[in-house]
Backbone as a ProteinNet text record, in pm:
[ID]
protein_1_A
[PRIMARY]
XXXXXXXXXXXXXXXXXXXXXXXXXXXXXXXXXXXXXXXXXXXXXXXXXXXXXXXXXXXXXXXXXXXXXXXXXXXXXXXXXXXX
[TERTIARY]
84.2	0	88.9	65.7	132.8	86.2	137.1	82	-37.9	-16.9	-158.1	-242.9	-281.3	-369.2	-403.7	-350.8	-366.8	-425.1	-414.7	-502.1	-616.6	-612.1	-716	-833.9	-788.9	-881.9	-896	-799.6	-809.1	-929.5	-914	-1063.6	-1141.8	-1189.2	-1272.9	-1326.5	-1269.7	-1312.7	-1356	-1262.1	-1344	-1465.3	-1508.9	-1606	-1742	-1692.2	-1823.1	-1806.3	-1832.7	-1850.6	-1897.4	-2036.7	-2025.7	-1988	-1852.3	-1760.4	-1602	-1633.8	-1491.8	-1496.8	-1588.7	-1572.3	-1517.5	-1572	-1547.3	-1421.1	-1369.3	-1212.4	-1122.6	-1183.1	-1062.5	-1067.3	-1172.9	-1158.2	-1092.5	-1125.1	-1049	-879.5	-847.1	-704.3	-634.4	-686	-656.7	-686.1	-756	-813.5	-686.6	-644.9	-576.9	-420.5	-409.3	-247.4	-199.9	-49.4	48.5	87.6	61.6	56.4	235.7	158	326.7	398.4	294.7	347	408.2	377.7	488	618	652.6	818.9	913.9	793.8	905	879.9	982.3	906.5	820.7	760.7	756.5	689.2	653.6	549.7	393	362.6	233.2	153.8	16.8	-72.9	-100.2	-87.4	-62.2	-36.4	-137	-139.6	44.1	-9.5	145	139.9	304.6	275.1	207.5	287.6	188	7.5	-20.2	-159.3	-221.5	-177.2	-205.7	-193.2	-72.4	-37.6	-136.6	-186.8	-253.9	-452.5	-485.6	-572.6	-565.3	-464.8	-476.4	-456.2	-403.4	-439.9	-589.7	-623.3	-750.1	-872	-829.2	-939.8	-910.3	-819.1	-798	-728.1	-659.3	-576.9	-438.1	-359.7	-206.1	-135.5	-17.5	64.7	39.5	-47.6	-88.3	-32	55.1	117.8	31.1	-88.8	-153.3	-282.5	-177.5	-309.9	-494.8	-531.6	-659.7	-690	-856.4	-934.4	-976.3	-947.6	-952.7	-1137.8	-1226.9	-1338.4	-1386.5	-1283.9	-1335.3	-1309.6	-1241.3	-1227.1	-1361.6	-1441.6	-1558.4	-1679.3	-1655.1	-1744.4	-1704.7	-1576.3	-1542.3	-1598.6	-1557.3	-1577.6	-1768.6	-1850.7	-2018.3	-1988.8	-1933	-1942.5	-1926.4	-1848.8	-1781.6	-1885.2	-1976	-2013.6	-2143.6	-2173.3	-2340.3	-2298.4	-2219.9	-2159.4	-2206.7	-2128.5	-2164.1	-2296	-2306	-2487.6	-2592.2	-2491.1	-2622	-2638.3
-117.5	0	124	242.7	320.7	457.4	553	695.2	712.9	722.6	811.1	689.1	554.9	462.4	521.2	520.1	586.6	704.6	801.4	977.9	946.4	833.4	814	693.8	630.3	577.8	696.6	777.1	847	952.4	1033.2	1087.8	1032.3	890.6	860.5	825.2	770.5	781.5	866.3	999.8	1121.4	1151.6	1158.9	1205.4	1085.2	982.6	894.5	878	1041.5	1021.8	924.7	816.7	754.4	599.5	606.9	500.3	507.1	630.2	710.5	600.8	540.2	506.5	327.9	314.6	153	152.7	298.3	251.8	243.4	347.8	321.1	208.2	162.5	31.6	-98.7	-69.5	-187.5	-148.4	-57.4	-17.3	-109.4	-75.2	-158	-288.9	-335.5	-501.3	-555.9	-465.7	-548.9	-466.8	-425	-363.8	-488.4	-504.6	-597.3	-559.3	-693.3	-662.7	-597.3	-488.9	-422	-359.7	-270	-207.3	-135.1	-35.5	97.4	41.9	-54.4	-114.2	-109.9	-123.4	-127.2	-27.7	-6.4	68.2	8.7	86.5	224.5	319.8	212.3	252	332.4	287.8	276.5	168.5	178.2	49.1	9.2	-70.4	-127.6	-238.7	-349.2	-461.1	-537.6	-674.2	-749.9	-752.6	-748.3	-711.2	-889	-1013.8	-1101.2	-1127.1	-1056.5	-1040.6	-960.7	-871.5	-795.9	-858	-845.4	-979	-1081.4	-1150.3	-1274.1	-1183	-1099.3	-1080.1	-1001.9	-984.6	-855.3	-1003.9	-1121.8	-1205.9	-1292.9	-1299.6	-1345.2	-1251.4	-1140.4	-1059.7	-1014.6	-981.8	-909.9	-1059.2	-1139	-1259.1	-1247.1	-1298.8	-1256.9	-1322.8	-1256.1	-1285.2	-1188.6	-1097.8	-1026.2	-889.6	-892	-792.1	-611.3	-650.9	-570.5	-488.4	-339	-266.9	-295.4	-265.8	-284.6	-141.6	-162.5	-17.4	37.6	133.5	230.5	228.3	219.8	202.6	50.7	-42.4	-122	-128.9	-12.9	-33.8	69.5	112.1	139.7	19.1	-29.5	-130.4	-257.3	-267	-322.4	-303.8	-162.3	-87.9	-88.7	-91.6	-74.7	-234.9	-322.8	-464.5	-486.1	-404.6	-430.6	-364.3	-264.5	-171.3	-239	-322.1	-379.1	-535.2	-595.5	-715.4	-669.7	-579.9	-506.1	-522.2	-442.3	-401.7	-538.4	-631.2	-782.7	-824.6
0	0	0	-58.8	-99.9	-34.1	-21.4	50.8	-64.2	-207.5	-280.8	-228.2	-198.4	-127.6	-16.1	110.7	223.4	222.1	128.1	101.7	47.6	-59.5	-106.2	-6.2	111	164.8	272.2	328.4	462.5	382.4	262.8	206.4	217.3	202	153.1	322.6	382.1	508.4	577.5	609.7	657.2	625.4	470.5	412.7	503.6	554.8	641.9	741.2	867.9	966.8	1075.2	1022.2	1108.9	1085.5	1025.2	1001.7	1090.3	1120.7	1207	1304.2	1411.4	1525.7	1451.2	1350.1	1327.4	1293.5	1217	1203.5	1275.1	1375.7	1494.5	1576.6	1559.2	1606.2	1550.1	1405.9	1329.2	1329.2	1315.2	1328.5	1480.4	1572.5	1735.7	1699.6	1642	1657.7	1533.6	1418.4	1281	1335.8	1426.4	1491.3	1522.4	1462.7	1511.1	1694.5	1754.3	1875.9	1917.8	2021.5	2075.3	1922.7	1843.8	1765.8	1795.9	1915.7	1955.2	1986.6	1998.8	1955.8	1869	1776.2	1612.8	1547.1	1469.8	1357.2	1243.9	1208.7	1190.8	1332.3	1413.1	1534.4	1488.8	1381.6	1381.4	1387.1	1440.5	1442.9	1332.7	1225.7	1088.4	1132.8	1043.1	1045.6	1001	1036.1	1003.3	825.1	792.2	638.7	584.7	640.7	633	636.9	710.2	686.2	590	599.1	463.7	357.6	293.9	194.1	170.1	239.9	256.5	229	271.9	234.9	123.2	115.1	-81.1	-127.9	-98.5	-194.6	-237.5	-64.4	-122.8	-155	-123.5	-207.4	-351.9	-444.9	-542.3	-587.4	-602.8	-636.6	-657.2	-734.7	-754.6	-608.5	-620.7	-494.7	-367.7	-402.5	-269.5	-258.1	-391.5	-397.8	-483.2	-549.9	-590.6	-512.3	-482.9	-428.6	-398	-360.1	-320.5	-314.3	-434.9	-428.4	-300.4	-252.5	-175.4	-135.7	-207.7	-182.4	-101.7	-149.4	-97.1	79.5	139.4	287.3	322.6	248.6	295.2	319.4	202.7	238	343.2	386.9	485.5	588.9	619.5	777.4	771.2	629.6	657	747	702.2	761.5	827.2	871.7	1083.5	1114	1087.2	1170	1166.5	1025.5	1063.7	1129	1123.4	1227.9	1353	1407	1532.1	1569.4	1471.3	1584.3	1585.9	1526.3	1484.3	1659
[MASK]
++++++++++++++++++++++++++++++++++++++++++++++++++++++++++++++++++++++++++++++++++++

């Protein structure tokens, strides 16, 4: 994932206020545990996991970006999971 990825999901996120609370939640729940250790010291998933789901969602080796829209429709899923 690349910084223009990150601007382009962090827009697309702001713009859905009430998705704010699900992301910060998914950020803590998909954080490599005892991130403030390493660098980069942000909460960012393990690059293995990532990897592994850019593969099974998009296919390839895991190595190809993922549309920026689709972490909206993620976070609608955590957020209607939730309230089930």
């Amino acid at each position: 994932m690349g910084l223009r990825w990150l601007v382009r999901a962090t827009v697309l996120v702001v713009a859905h206020p009430r998705l704010w609370g699900t992301a910060l939640r998914q950020v803590g729940v998909l954080a490599r545990p005892a991130w403030w250790r390493h660098p980069p010291f942000l909460p960012l998933p393990s690059p293995d996991y990532l990897r592994f789901r850019l593969e099974t969602a998009y296919g390839g080796a895991g190595d190809r970006p993922g549309d920026p829209a689709d972490l909206l429709a993620y976070l609608r899923w955590c957020r209607a999971v939730r309230q089930v």
